[in-house]
C-alpha atoms as an extended CHARMM CRD file, in Angstrom:
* protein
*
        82  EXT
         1         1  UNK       CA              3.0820000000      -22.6710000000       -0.8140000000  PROA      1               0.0000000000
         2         2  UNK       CA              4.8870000000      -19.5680000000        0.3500000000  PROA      2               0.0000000000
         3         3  UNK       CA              8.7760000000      -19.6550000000        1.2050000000  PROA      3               0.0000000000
         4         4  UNK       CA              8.0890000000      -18.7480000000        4.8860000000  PROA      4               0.0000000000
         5         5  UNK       CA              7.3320000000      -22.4170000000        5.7580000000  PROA      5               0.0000000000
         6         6  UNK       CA             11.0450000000      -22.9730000000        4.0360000000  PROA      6               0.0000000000
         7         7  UNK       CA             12.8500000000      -20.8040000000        6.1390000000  PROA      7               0.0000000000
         8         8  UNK       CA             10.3100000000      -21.7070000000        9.1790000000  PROA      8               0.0000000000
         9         9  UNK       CA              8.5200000000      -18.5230000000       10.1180000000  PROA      9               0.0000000000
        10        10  UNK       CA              5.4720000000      -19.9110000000       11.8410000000  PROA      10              0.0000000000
        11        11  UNK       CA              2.6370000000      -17.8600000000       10.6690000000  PROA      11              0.0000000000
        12        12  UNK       CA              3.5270000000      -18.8450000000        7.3220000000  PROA      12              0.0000000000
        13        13  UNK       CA              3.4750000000      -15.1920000000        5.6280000000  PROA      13              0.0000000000
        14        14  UNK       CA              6.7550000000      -14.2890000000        3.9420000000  PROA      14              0.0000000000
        15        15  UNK       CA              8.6030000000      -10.8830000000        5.3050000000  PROA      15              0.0000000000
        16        16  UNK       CA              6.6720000000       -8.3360000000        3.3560000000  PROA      16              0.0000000000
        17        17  UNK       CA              3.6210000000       -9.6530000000        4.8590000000  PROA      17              0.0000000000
        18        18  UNK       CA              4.9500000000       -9.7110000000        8.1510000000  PROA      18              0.0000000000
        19        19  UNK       CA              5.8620000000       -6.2320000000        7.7160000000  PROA      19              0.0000000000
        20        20  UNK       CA              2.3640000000       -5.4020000000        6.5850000000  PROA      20              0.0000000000
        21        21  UNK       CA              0.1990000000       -7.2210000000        9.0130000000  PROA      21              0.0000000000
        22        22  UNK       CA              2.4200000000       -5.3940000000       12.1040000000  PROA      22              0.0000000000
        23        23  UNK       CA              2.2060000000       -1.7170000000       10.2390000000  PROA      23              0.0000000000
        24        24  UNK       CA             -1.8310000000       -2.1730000000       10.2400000000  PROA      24              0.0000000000
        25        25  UNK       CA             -1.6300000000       -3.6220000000       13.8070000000  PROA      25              0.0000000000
        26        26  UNK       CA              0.0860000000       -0.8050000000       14.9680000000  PROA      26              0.0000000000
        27        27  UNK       CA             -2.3440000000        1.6550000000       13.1460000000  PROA      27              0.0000000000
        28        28  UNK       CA             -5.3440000000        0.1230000000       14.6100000000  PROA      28              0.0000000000
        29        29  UNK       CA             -3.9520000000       -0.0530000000       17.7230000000  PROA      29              0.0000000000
        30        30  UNK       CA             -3.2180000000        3.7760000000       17.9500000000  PROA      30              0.0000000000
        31        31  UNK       CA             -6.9800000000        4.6340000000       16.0580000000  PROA      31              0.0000000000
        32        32  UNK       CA             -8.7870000000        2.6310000000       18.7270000000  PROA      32              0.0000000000
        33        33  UNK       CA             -6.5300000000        4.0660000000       21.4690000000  PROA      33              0.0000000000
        34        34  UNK       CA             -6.9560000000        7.7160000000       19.9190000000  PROA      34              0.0000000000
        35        35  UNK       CA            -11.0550000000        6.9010000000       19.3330000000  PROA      35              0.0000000000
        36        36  UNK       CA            -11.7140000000        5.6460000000       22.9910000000  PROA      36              0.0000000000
        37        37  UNK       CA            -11.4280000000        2.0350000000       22.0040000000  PROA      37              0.0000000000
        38        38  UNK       CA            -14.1700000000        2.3800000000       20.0240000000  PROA      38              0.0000000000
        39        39  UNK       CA            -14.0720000000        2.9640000000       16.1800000000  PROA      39              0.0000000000
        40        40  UNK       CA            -17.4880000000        4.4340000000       14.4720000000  PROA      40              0.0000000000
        41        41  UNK       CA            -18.7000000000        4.0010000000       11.4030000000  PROA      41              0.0000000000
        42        42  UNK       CA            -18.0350000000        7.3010000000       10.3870000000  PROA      42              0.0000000000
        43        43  UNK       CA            -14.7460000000        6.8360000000       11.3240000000  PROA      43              0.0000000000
        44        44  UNK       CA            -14.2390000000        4.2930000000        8.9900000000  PROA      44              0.0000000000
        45        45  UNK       CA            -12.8400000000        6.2140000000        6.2170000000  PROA      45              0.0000000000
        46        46  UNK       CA            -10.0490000000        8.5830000000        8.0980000000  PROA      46              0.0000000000
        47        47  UNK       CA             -9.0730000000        5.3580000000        9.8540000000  PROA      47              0.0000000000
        48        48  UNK       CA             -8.7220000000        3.5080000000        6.5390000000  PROA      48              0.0000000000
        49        49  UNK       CA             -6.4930000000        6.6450000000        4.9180000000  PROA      49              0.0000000000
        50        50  UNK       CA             -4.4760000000        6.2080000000        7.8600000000  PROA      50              0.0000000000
        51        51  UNK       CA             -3.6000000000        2.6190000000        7.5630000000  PROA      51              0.0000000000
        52        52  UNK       CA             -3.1640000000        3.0670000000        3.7790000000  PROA      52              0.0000000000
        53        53  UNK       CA             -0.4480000000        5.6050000000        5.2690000000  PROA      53              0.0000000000
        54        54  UNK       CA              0.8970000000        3.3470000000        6.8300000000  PROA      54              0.0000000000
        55        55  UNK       CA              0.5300000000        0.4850000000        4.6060000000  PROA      55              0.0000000000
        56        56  UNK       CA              2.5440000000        2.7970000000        2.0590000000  PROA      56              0.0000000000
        57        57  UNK       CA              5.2340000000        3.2820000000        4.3250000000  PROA      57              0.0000000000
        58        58  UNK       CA              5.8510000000       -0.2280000000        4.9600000000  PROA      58              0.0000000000
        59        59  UNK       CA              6.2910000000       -1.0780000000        1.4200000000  PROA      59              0.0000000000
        60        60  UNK       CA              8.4010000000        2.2250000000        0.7920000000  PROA      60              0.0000000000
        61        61  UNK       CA             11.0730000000        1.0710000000        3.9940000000  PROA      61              0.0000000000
        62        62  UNK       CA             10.7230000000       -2.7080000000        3.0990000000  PROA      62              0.0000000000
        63        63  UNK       CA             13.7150000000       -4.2480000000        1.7870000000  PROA      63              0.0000000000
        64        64  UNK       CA             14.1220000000       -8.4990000000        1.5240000000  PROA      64              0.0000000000
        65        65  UNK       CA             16.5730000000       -9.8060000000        4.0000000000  PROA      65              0.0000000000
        66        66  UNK       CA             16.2600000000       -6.8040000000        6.9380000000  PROA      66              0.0000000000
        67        67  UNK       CA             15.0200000000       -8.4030000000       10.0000000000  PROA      67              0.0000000000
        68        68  UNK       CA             12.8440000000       -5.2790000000       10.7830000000  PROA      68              0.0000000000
        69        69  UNK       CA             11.9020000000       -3.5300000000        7.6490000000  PROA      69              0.0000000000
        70        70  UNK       CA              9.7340000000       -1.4170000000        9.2870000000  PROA      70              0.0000000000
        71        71  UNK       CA             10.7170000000        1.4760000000       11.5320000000  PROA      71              0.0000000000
        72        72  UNK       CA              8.5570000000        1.8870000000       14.5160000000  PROA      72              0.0000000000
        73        73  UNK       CA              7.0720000000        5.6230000000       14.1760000000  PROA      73              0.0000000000
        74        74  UNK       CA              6.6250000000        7.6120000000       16.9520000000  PROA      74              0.0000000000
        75        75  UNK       CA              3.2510000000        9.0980000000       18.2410000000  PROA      75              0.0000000000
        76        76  UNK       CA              4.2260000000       12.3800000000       16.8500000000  PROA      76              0.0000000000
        77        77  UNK       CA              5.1900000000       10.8510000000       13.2950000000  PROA      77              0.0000000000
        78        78  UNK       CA              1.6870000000       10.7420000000       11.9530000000  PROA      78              0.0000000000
        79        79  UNK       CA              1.5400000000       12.5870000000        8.8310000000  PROA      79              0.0000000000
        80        80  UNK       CA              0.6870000000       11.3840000000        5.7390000000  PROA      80              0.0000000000
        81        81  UNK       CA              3.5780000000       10.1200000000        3.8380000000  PROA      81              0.0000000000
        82        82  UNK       CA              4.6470000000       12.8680000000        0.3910000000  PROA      82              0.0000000000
């Protein structure tokens, strides 16, 4: 049993997971919204590099005990990370 049922998060995923579920959300989010709410197949792979992007920089800016590990990035801050 994880220690986010301890500390009473209700999803039950501990804070790295948090911060990783809401970095792909937010990907998605913008590829549907950039892709006319409708990813292709053939979109599949860009839209997968770009949520590995951002998958990357959530564990890079993750740090236990922050409340919001995660900066939000702007539209314009889309590039992959070095």
């Amino acid at each position: 049993m994880s220690d986010a049922y301890v500390v009473g998060d209700p999803d039950g995923l501990s804070p790295l997971l948090v911060a990783l579920r809401d970095a792909i959300a937010r990907e998605l989010h913008a590829q549907v919204a950039l892709r006319g709410e409708r990813i292709e197949l053939a979109d599949l792979p860009e839209v997968s590099y770009q949520v590995t992007v951002q998958v990357e920089r959530a564990l890079r800016a993750w740090r236990p005990g922050l409340s919001s590990p995660v900066e939000k990035p702007s539209d314009g801050d889309r590039d992959p990370v070095d």
